[in-house]
C-alpha positions in Angstrom: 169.0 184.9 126.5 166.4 185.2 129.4 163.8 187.9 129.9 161.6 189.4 132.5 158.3 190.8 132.7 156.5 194.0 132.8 153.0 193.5 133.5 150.4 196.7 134.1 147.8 195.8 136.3 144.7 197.4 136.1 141.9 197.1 138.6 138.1 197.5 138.0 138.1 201.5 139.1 140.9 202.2 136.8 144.2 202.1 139.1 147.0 200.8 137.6 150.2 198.6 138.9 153.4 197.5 137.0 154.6 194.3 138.1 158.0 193.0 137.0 159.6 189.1 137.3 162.5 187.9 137.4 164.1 186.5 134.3 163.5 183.5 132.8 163.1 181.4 129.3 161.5 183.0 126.9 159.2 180.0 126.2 158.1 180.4 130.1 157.8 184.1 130.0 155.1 183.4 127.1 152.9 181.0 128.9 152.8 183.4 132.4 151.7 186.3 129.9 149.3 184.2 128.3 148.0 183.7 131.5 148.0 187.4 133.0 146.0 188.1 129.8 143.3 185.4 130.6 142.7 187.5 133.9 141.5 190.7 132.1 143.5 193.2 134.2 145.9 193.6 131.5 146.4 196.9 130.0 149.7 196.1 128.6 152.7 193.1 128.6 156.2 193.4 127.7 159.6 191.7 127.5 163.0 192.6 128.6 166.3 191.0 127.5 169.2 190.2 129.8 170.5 193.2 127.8 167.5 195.7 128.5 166.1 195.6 124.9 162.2 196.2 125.0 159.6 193.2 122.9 156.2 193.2 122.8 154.6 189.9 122.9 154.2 189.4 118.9 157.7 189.6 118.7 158.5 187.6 121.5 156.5 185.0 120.1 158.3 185.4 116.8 161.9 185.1 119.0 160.9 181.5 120.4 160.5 180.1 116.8 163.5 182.0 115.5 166.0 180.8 119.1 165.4 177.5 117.9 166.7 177.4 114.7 169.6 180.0 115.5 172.3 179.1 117.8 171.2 179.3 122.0 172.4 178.0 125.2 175.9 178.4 124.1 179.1 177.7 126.2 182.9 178.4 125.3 185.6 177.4 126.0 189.1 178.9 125.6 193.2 178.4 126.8 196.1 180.1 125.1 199.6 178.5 125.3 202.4 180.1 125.4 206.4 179.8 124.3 208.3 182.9 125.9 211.3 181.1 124.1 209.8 181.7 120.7 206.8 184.4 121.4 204.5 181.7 119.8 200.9 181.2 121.0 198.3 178.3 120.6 194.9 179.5 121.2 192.4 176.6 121.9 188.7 177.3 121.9 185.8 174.3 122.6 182.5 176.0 121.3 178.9 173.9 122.4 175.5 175.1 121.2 171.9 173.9 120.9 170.6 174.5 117.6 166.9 173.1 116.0 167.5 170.8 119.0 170.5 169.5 118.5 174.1 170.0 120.6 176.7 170.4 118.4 180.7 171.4 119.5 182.9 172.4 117.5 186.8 172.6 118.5 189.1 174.7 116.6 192.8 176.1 117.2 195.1 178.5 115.6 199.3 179.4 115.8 200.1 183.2 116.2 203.2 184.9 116.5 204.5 188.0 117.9 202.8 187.1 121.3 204.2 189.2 124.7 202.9 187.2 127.6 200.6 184.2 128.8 198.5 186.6 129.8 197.3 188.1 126.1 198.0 184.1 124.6 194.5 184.3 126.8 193.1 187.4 125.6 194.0 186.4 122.1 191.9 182.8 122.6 189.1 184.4 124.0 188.9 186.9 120.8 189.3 183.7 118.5 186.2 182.3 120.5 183.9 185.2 119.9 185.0 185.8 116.1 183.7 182.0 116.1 180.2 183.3 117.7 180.4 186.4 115.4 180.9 183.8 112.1 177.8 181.8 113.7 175.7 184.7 113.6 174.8 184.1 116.9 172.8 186.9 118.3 170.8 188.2 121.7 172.1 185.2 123.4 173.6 184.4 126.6 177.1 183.3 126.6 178.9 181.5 129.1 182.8 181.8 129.2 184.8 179.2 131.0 188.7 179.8 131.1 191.8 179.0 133.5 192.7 182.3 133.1 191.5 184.1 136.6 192.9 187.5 134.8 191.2 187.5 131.5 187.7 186.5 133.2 188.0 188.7 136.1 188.7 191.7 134.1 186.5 191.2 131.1 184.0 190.5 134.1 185.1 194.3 135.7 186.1 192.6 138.7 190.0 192.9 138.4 191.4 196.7 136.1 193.3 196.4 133.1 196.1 198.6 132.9 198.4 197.0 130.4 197.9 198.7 126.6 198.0 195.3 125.1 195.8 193.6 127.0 192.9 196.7 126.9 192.8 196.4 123.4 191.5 193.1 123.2 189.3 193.9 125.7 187.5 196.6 124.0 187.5 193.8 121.0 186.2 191.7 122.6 183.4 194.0 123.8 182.8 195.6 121.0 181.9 192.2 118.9 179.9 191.2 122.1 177.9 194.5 121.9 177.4 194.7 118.3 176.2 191.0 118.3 173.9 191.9 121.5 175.6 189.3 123.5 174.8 189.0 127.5 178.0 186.8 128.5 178.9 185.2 132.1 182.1 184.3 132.9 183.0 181.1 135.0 186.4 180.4 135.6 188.1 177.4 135.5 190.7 174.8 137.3 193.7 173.8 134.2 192.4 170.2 134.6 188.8 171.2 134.0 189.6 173.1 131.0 191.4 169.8 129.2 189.9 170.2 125.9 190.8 173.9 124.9 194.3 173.2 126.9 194.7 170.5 124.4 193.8 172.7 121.6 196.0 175.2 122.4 199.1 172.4 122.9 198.2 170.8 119.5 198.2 174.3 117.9 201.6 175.0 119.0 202.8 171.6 117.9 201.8 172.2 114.3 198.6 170.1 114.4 196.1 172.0 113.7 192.4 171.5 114.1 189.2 172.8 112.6 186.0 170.4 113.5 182.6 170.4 114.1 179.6 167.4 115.1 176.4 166.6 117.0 177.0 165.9 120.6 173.8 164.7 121.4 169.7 165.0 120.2 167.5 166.7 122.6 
């Protein structure tokens, strides 16, 4: 999650300004209020969230130390696949996240049944992707979403309407987990061949294989 700044100014005869920035890391947000206080024209510093929730500095401070050992930085990726023959689905997700500086990935799929269309195979991955968030207990972060699914991420996005039934109701799902989890998310579609690893997911799923895993990428 990044935040902005809202710093009142005040000058030596008492007139006061409010300045705002534009968002950044928290980490960085810190050291430019740090510095705005070394000035002495501060009458008062705060923080706002991607999502518009209002810190002071002490708990901004607190956030930094707390980011780190929680789940940031966090990219997901998701495909559904899709048998009309048999209404089967195989929903792929591809999760990577940064935590106490390490990236870790974890890759999971599932089988479900009863499915209408490619297009809510999609919706259906997606929702398996933020349950996974939700299980993490990931919270105020930023989320990016990567799909092949121009639909799903153009409407979740409020670029494209959503008039099918079906498909609403895992949008307001997926909305409502996002909200109570205070998620800020950007979606960032994808080409199929980009999207190999949930695609594979997603095939292995509807093959029987299923797959539940989670390492360290890399040490920061």
């Amino acid at each position: 999650m990044k935040f902005r700044l809202e710093w009142i100014y005040k000058t030596k005869n008492g007139s006061q300004l409010v300045l705002q920035s534009d968002y950044m890391r928290l980490e960085e947000a810190l050291r430019f209020a740090d510095d705005f206080e070394k000035t002495g024209r501060t009458k008062e510093i705060v923080f706002y969230d991607e999502i518009g929730t209002l810190w002071n500095k002490k708990e901004a401070a607190k956030l930094t130390k707390k980011v780190q050992e929680e789940p940031h930085d966090i990219i997901l990726y998701f495909d559904g696949g899709y048998e009309p023959h048999t209404k089967r689905a195989g929903l792929g997700v591809s999760l990577y996240y940064t935590q106490n500086n390490q990236i870790y990935r974890i890759r999971r799929n599932k089988e479900i049944t009863e499915i209408e269309n490619n297009n809510e195979a999609e919706y259906a991955a997606l929702q398996f992707g933020i349950y996974m968030l939700e299980e993490l207990g990931v919270k105020y972060q930023s989320v990016t979403l990567r799909g092949d699914s121009q639909v799903v991420l153009n409407q979740l996005a409020g670029e494209w309407p959503c008039y099918e039934k079906e498909l609403s109701q895992y949008l307001d799902r997926i909305e409502n987990v996002a909200k109570s989890l205070k998620l800020k998310y950007t979606c960032e579609p994808l080409s199929r061949k980009n999207n190999k690893e949930a695609h594979q997911l997603a095939k292995q799923a509807l093959e029987g294989v299923l797959i539940d895993s989670q390492f360290i990428v890399s040490e920061e």
